[in-house]
DSSP file (Angstrom, degrees, kcal/mol; ACC not computed):
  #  RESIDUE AA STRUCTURE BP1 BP2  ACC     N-H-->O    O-->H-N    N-H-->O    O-->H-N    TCO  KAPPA ALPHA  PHI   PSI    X-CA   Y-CA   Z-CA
    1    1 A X              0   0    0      0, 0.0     2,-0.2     0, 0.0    64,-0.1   0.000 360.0 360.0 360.0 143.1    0.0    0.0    0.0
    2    2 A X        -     0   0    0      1,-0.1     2,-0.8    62,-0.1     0, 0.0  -0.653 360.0-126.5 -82.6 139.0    1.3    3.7   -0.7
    3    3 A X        -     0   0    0     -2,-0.2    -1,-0.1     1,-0.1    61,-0.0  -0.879  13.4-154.7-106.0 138.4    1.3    5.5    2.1
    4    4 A X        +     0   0    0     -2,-0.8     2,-0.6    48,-0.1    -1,-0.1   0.306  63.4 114.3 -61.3   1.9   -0.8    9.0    1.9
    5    5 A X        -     0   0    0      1,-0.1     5,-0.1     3,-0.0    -2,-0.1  -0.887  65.0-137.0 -95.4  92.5    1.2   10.3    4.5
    6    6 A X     >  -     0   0    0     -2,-0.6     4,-2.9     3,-0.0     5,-0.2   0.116  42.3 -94.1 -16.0 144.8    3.9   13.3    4.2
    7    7 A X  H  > S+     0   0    0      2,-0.2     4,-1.5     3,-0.2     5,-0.2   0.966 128.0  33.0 -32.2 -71.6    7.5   12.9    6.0
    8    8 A X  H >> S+     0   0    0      2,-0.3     3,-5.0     1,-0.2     4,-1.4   0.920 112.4  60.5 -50.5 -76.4    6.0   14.8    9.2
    9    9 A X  H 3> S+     0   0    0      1,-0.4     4,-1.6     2,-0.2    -1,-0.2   0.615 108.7  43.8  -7.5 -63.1    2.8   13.5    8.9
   10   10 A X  H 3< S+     0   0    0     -4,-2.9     4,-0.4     2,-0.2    -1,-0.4   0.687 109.7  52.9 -77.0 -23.1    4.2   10.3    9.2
   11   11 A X  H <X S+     0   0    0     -3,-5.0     4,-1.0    -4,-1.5    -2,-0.2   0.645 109.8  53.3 -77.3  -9.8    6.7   11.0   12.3
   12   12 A X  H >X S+     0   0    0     -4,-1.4     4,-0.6    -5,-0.2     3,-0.6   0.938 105.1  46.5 -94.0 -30.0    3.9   12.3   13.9
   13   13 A X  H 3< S+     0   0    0     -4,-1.6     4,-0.4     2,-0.2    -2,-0.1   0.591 114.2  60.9 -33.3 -25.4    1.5    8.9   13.4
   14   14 A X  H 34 S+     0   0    0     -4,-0.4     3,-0.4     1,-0.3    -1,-0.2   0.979 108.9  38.7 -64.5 -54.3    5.1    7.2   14.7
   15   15 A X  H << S+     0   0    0     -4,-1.0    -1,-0.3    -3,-0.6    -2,-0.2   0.816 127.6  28.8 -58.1 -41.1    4.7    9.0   17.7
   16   16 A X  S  < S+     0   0    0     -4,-0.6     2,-0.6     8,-0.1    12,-0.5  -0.402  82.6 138.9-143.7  27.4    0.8    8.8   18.5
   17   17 A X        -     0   0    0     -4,-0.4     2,-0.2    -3,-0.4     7,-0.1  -0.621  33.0-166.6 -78.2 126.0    0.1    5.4   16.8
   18   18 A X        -     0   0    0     -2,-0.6     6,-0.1     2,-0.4     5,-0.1  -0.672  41.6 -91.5-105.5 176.2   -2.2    3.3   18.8
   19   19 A X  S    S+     0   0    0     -2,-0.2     2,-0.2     4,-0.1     3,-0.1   0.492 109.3  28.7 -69.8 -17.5   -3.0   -0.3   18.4
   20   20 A X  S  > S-     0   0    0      1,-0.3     4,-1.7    41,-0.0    -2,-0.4  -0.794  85.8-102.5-135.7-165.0   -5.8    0.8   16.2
   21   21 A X  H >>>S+     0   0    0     -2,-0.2     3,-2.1     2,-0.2     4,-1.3   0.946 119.6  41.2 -50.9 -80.8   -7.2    3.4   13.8
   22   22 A X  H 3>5S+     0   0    0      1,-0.2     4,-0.7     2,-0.2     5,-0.4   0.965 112.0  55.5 -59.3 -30.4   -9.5    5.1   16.4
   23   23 A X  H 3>5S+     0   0    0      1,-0.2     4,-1.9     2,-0.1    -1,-0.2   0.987 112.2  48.1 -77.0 -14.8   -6.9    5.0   19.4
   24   24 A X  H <X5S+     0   0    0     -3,-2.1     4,-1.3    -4,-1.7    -1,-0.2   0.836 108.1  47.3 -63.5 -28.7   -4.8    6.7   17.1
   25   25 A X  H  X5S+     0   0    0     -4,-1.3     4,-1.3     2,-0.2    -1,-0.1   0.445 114.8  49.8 -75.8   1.4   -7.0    9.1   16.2
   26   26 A X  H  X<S+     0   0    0     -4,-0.7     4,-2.1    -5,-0.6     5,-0.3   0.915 110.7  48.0 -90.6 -53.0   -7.9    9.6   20.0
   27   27 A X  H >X S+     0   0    0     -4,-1.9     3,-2.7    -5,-0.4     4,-1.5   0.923 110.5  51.4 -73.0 -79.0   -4.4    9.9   21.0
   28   28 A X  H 3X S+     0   0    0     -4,-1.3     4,-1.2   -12,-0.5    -1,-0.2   0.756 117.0  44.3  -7.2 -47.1   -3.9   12.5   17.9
   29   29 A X  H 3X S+     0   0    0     -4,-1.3     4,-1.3     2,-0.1    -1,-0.3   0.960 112.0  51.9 -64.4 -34.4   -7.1   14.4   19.5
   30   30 A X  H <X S+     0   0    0     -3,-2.7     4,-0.8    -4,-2.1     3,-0.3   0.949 116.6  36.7 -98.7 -64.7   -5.9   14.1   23.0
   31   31 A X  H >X S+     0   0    0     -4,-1.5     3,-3.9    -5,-0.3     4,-0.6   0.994 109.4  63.6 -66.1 -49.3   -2.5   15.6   22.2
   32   32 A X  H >< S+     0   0    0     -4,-1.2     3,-1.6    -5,-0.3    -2,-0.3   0.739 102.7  54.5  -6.9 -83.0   -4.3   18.2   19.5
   33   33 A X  H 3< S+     0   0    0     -4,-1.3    -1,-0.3     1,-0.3    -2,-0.2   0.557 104.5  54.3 -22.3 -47.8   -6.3   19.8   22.9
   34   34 A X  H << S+     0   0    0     -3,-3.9     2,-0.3    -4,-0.8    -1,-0.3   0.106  83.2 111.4-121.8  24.1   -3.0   20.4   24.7
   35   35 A X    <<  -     0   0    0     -3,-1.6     2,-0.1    -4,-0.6     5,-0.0  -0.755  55.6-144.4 -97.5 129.1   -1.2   22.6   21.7
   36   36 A X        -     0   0    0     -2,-0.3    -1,-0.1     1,-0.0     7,-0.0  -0.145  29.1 -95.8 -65.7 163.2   -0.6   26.5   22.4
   37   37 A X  S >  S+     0   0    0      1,-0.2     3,-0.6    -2,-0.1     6,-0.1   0.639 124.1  56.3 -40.2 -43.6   -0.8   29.1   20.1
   38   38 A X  T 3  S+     0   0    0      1,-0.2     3,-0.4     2,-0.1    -1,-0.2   0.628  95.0  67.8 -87.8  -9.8    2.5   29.3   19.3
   39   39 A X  T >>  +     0   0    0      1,-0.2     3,-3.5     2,-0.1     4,-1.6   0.130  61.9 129.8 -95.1  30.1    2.4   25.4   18.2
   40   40 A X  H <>  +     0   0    0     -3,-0.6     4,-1.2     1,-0.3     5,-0.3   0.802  66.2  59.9 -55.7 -33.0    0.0   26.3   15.0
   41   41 A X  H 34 S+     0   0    0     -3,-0.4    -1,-0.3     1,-0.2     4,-0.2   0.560 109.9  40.5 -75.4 -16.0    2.3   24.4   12.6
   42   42 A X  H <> S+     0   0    0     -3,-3.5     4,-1.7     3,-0.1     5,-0.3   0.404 109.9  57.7-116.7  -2.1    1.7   21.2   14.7
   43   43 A X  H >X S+     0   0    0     -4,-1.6     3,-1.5     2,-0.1     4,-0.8   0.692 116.9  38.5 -56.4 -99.0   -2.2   22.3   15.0
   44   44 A X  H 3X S+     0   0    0     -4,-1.2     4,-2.5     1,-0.3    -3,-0.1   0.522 117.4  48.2  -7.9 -49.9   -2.1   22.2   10.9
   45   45 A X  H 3> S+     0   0    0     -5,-0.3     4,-2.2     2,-0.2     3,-0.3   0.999 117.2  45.3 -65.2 -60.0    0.3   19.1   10.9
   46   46 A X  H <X>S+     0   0    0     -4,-1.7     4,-1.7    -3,-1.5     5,-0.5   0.938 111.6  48.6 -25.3 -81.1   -2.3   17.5   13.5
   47   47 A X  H  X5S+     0   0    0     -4,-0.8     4,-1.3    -5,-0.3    -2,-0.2   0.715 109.6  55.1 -46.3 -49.4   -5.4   18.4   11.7
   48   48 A X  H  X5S+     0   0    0     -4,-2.5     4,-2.2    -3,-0.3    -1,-0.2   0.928 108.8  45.6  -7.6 -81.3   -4.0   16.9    8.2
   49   49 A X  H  X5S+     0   0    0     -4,-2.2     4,-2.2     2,-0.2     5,-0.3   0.962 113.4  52.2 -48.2 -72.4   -3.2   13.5    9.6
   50   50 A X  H  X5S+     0   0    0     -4,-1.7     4,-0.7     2,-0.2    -1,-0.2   0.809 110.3  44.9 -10.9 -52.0   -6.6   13.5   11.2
   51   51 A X  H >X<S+     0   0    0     -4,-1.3     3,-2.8    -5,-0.5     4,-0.6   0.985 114.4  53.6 -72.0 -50.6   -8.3   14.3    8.1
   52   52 A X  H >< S+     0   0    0     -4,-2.2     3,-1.5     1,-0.3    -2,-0.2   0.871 112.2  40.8 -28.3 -69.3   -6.0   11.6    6.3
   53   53 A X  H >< S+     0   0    0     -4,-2.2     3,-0.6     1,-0.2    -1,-0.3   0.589 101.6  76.0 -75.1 -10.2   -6.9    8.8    8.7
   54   54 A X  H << S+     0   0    0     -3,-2.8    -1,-0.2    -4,-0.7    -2,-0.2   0.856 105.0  35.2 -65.9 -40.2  -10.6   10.1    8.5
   55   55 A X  T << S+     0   0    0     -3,-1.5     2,-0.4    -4,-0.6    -1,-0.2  -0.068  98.0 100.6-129.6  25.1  -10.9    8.5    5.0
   56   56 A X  S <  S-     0   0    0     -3,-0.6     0, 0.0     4,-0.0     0, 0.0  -0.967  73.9-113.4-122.6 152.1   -8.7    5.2    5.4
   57   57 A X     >  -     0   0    0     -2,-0.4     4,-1.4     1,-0.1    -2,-0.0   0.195  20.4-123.0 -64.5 171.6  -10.1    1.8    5.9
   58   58 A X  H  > S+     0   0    0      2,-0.2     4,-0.9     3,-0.1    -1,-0.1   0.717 120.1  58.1 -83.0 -34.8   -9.3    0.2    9.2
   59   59 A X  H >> S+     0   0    0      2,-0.2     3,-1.9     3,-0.1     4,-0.7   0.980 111.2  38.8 -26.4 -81.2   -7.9   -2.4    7.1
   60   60 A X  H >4 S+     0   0    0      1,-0.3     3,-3.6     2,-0.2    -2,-0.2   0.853 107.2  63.2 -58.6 -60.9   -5.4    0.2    5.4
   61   61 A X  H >< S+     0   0    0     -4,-1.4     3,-0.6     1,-0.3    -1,-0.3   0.680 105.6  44.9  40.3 -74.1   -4.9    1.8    8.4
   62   62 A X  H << S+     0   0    0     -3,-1.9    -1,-0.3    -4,-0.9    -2,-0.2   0.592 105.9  62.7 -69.2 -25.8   -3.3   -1.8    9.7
   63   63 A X  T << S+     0   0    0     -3,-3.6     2,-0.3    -4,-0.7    -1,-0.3  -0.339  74.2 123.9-121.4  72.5   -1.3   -2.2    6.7
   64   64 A X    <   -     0   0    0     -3,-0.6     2,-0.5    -2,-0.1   -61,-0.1  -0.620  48.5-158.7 -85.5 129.3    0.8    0.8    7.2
   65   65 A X        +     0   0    0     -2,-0.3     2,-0.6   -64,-0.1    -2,-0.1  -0.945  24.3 178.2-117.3 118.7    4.3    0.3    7.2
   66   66 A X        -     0   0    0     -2,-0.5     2,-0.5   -53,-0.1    -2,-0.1  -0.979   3.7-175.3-117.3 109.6    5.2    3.8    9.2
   67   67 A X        -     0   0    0     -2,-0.6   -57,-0.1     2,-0.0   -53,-0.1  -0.957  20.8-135.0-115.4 120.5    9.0    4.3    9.9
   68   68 A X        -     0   0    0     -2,-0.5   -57,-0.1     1,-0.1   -61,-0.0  -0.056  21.3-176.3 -65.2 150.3    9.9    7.1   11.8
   69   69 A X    >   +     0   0    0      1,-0.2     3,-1.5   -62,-0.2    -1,-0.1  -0.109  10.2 167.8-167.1  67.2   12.9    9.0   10.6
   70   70 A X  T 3   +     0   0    0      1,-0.3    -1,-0.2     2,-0.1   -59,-0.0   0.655  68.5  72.6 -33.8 -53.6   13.7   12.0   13.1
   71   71 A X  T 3         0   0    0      1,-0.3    -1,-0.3     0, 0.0    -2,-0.0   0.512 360.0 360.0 -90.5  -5.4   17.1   12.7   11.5
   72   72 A X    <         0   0    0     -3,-1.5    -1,-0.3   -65,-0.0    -2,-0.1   0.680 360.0 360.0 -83.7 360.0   15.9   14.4    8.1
């Protein structure tokens, strides 16, 4: 499967991946909720991935292959 996912996009799923879809998208809300003002660029980033995972299967979802890759 391609993943729809942007470099950030995808280090942030890395971070805040749960065991499923919706606990990832819960943990994604959760953290969402606890973003300042000044963190608007990870509001955006948030809200993107959110929409992203909004319209993939639970299936797709599972066959993800997401490797984080801090150093670029």
């Amino acid at each position: 499967m391609n993943n729809p996912f942007t470099f950030e996009e995808t280090n942030v799923l890395c971070i805040y991946r749960g065991e499923t879809k919706q606990e990832t998208e819960n943990a994604l809300r959760e953290m969402r909720e606890l973003l300042t003002e000044e963190e608007q660029e990870l509001r955006e980033l948030t809200d993107s991935v959110l929409q992203k995972l909004a319209v993939l299967s639970d299936e797709a979802f599972g066959g993800l292959e997401l490797h984080p890759d801090f150093d670029e």
